[in-house]
Legacy VTK file of the C-alpha trace (Angstrom):
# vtk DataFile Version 3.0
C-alpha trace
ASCII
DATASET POLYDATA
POINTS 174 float
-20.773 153.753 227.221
-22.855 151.547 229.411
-21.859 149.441 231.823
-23.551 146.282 230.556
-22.177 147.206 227.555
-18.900 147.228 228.375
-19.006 144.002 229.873
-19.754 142.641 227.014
-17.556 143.867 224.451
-15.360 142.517 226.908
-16.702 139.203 226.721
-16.942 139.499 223.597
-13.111 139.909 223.133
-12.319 136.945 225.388
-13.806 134.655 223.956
-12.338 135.440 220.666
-8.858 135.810 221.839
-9.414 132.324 223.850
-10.534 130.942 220.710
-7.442 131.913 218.752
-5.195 130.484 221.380
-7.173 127.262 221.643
-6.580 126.432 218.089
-2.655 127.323 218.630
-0.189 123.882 218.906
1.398 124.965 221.902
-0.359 123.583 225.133
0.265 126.257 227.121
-1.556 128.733 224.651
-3.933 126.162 225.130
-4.557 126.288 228.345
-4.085 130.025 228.267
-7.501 130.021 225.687
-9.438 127.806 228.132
-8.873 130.243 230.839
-10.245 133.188 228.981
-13.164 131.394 227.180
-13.947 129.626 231.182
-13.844 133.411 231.996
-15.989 134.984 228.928
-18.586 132.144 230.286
-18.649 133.724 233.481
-19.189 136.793 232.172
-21.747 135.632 229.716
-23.786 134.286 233.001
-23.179 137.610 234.770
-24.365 139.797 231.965
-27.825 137.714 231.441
-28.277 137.184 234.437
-30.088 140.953 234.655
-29.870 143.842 236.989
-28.316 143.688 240.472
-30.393 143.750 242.996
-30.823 143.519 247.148
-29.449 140.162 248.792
-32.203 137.398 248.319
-32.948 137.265 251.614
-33.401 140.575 252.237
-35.997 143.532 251.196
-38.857 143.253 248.862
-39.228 140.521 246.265
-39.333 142.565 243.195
-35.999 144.133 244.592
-34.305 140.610 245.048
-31.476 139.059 242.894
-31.866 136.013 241.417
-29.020 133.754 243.116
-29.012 131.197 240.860
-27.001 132.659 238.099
-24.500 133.394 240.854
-24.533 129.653 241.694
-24.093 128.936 238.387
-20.544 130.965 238.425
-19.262 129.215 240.942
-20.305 126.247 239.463
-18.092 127.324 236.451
-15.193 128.440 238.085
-14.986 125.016 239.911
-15.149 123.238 236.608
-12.501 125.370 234.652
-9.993 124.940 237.696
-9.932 121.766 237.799
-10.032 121.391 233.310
-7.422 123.802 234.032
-5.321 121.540 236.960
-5.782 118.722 234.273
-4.513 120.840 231.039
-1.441 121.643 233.836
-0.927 118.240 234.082
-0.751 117.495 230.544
1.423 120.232 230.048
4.074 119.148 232.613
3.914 115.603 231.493
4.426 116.582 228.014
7.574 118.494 228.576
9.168 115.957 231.260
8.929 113.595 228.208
9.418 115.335 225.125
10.722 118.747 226.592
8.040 120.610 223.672
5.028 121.945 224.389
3.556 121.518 220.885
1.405 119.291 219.910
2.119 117.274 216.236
0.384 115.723 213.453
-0.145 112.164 214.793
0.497 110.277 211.377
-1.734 107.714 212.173
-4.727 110.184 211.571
-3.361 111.369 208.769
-2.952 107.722 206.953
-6.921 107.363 208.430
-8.241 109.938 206.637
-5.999 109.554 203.780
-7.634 106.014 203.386
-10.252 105.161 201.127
-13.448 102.690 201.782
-14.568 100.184 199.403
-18.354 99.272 198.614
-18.620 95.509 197.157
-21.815 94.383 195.407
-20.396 91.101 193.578
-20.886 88.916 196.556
-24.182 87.094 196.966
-26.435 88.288 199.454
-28.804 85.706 201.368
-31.142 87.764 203.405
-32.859 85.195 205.143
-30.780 84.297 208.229
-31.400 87.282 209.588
-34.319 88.660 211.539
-35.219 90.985 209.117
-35.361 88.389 205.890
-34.762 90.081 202.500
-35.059 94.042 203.955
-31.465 93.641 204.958
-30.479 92.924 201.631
-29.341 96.417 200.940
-27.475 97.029 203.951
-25.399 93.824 203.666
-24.886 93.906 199.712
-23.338 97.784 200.850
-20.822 96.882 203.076
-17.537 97.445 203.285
-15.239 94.454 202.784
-13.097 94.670 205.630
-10.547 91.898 204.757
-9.546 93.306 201.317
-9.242 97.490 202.815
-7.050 95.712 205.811
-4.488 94.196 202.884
-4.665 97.249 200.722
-3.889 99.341 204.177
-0.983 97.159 204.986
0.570 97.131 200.960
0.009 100.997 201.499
2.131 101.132 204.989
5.141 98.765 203.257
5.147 100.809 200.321
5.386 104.032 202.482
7.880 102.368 204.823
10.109 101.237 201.397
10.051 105.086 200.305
10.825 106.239 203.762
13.547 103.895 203.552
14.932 105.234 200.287
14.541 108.678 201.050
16.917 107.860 204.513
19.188 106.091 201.886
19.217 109.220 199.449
20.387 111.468 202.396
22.316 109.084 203.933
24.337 109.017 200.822
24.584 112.761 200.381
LINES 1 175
174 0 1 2 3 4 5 6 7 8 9 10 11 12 13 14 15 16 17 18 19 20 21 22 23 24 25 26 27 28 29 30 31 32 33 34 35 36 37 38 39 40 41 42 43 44 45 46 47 48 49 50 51 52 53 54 55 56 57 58 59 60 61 62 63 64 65 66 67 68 69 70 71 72 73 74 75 76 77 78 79 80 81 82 83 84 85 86 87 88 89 90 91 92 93 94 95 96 97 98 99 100 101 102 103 104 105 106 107 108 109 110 111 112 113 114 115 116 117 118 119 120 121 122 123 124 125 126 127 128 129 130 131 132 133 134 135 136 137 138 139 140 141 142 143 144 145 146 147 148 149 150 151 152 153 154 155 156 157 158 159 160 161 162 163 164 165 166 167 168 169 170 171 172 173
């Protein structure tokens, strides 16, 4: 096997073991998958970077290395440490507060993408006070109606919040 292959089955595997662990809950597999893909980068640069060579300042020019791609690798190391530091920091906070280190569903999101957007067309549409007269006719008459999706949001969070509160009644009562 060659050597340049080798390196890159290797990267190869990193950066799908770093994948897997980013999309893990836990933070610390997290952080564990940002290492590895940071590190499959490096390699990545390495390997297409082409052959080793003599020192740039040194020898023949067709001989010479191209530094650059080694800049670039520093470059990259930099950056993931400190991503890295910060993911740290995230990590600690999170289990000073919570003492977890996985992440949950923020229900929040959920109820966002759970909500549906209304188109009205029943309204009038007067076109002309803008700068763009009658053109803009479209665009306005197929808006969303903000008022009437912010009351049908807040029935939807009373009526969830009066089954919550029977369900906690139900098992309160068991």
């Amino acid at each position: 096997m060659n050597a340049s292959l080798t390196l890159v089955i290797i990267m190869v595997v990193l950066y799908s073991v770093g994948v897997y662990l980013l999309l893990e809950r836990s933070m610390t597999r997290v952080l564990l998958g940002f290492l590895l893909v940071g590190n499959a980068t490096n390699l990545l640069i390495l390997i297409v970077s082409g052959p080793s060579g003599a020192a740039a300042f040194y020898g023949e020019d067709a001989a010479t290395a191209d530094p650059l791609p080694q800049a670039f690798i520093l470059t990259a190391i930099v950056i993931t440490f400190g991503v890295s530091a910060f993911l740290l920091a995230l990590i600690y906070r999170s289990w000073r507060l919570a003492n977890a280190d996985v992440v949950y569903d923020d229900t929040e999101d959920l109820a966002m993408g759970r909500r549906r957007t209304s188109v009205t067309t029943d309204r009038p549409v007067d076109g002309d006070d803008t700068e763009f007269g009658t053109r803009a006719a479209a665009a306005i008459s197929t808006a969303v109606d903000l008022e009437k999706q912010e009351e049908r949001e807040e029935q939807e969070s009373l009526a969830a919040e009066r089954r919550q509160q029977e369900l906690d009644k139900k098992e309160g009562d068991a």
